[in-house]
N, C-alpha and C positions, 0 to 999 in steps of 0.2 A: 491323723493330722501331724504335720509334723512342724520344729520350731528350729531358730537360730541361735546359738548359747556361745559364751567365750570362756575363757580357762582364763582366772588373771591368779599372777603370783604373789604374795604375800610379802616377800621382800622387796620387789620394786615398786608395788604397786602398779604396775600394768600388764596386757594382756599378751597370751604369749600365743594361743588359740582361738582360734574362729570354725567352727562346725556345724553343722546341719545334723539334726537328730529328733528320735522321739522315742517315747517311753522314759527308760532312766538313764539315755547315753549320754548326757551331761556330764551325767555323777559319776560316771567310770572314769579311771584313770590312766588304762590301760588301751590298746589294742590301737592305737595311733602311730607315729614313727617313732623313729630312735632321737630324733631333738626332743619331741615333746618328751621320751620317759628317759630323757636327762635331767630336764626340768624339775619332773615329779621325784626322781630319785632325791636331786639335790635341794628339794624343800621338806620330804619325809628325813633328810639327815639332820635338816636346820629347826625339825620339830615344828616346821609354820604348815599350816594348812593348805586346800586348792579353794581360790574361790572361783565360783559359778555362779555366771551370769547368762541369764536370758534375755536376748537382744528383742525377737519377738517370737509368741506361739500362738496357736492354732493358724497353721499357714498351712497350704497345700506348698507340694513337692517343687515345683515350679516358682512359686514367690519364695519358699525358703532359699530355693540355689540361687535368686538373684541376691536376696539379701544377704549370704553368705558373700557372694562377690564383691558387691559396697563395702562390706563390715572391713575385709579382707584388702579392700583397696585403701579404705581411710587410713587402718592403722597406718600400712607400709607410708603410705605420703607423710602421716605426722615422724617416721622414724624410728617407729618401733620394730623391732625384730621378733618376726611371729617363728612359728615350727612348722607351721603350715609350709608344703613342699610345691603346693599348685596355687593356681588363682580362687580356686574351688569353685560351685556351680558345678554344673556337666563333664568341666573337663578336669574333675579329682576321682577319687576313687570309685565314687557311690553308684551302683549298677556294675561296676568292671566284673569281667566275666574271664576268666582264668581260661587258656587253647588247651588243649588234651595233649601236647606234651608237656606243658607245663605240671599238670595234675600226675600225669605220668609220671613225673621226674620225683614229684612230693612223694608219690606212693613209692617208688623206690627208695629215696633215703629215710623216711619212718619205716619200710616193710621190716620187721626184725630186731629195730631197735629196742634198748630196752636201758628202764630210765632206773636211775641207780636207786637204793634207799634211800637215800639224804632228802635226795631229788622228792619220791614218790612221800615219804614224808613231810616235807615242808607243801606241797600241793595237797595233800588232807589236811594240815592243820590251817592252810589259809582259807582253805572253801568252809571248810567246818568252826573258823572262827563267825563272832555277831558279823565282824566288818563284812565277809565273807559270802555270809549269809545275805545281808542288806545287802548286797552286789549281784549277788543271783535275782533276788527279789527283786530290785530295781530293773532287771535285764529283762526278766518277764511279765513287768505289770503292763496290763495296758495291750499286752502283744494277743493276737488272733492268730488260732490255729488255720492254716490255707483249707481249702475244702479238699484239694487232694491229700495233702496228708492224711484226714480224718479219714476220709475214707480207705486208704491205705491202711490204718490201722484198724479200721472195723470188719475189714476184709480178714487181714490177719487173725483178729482175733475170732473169727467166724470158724477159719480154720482150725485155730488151735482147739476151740470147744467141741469141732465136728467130732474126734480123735475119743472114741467109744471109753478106752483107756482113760484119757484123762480124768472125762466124766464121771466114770465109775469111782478115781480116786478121790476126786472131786469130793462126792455123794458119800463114801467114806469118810472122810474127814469131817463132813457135818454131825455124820452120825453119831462118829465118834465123842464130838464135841459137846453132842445135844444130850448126849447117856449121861443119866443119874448114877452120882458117884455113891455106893454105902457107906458109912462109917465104919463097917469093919473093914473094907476094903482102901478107905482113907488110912486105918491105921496098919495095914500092912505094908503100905508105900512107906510110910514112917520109919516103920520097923527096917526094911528094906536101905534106910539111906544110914544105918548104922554101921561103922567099919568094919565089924564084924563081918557084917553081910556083904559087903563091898569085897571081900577077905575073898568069902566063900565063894559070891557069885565072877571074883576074879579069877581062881582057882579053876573054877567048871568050866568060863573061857578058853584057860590058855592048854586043858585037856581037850576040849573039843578042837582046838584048830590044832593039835600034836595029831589029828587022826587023817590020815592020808586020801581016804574016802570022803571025807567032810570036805576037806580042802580042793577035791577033785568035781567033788560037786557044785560049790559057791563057783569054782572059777567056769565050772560049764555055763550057769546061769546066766552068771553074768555076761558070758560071750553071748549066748543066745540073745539078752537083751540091750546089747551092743547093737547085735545085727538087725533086730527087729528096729531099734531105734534111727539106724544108718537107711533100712530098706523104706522107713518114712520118710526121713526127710529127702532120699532121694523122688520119691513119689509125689512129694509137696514142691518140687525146684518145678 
C-alpha cells in the first residue's frame, strides 16, 4: 500500500514537499532533487529538524498519485514554494525508466572511478552510524522480495553448493569446529601465543620462504588454482 506525506520546515513552518511513498520514504531525506537537499542542508546547519507529515496511507498506487496532485496543487494556489519540479501523479518520476544510452553513458563515467579516502570514509561512518542504520532499516521494512529475484538467488546458490570443492570445505569446517579441544592441547596454543614463540615461529617463516624450491612451489599452486578457479567460472557463464 502506498501513502501521501509532506516534508514541512521547521523554520517557516510550512511545507516544502509533496510525495508519494511507502515503507520508510517519508523519513528519508535524501534521494529527491537538488531544491529539496538545499532545503535539508540549510535546516541540518540551523540545527532544526524535518517534519513529516502524512497526508493519507493505505492507498493503492492510483489514489496516492491523485492525492499527490491536489496536495501539490493546493500548496502552489495558497503561495507556497514547494521543490517539487512536476505536478506529480504519473507525470513525475515514479516508474520512469532510464533508454540504454542513457544507462550506457552512467556506466562509462563510473566505469574506473574511484572515490577518494575522505570520500570512502565519511560513506562508512554515515551508513555505520544509529541515524544510518535507522535509514537503511526504514528503507527495507515493509519491502517484498519480487519472486524473480528469489529465485535468482536460489538458483545461484544451487550452483554454488553444486561445486564438490566447496562442499568438501564446507564439511571441513564443521568438522573442524565440532572436534573436542584437550586441555593439553588448549595449553599449547597458550604456550604458542608467547613472544618467544612468535620469535621462533617467525624465524622458521622467514627461512622457509629464503628457500627457492618452497617459493617455486606456493606460486605453482596457486597458479594451478587460479586456473582451476577461472576454468569454473568460465563453465558457470
Amino acid at each position: 500500500m502506498a501513502y501521501v506525506y509532506e516534508h514541512w520546515r521547521a523554520d517557516t513552518c510550512e511545507p516544502f514537499w509533496v510525495g508519494k511513498g511507502s515503507g520508510g520514504r517519508a523519513n528519508l531525506k535524501s534521494r529527491r532533487n537538488r531544491y529539496h537537499a538545499i532545503i535539508i542542508k540549510k535546516l541540518d546547519g540551523l540545527g532544526l529538524p524535518l517534519w513529516v507529515r502524512i497526508v493519507a496511507d493505505n492507498l493503492t498506487d492510483e489514489q496516492a498519485f491523485v492525492l499527490e496532485v491536489e496536495r501539490i496543487a493546493i500548496w502552489r494556489a495558497r503561495g507556497v514554494k514547494l521543490a517539487n519540479a512536476s505536478t506529480g501523479g504519473r507525470g513525475g518520476l515514479t516508474g520512469c525508466k532510464r533508454s540504454p544510452e542513457s544507462r550506457l553513458k552512467q556506466s562509462q563515467t563510473s566505469t574506473g572511478r574511484k572515490l577518494s579516502e575522505h570520500h570512502r570514509q565519511k560513506i562508512i561512518t554515515r551508513s555505520s552510524s544509529p541515524e544510518g542504520k535507522a535509514r537503511t532499516s526504514a528503507i527495507h521494512l515493509g519491502r517484498k522480495r519480487p519472486p524473480e529475484t528469489g529465485r535468482k538467488i536460489s538458483e545461484a546458490k544451487k550452483k554454488h553448493w553444486a561445486d564438490p570443492e566447496i562442499r568438501e570445505r564446507h564439511v571441513c569446517g564443521i568438522r573442524a569446529a565440532a572436534k573436542p579441544v584437550s586441555e593439553e592441547t588448549r595449553a599449547k596454543m597458550r604456550a604458542a601465543k608467547t613472544s618467544e614463540a612468535r620469535a621462533r615461529i617467525s624465524a622458521a617463516a622467514k627461512a622457509q620462504w629464503q628457500n627457492p624450491e618452497f617459493r617455486k612451489l606456493v606460486s605453482d599452486t596457486m597458479r594451478a588454482t587460479n586456473a582451476k578457479r577461472k576454468e569454473r567460472r568460465s563453465s558457470e557463464q
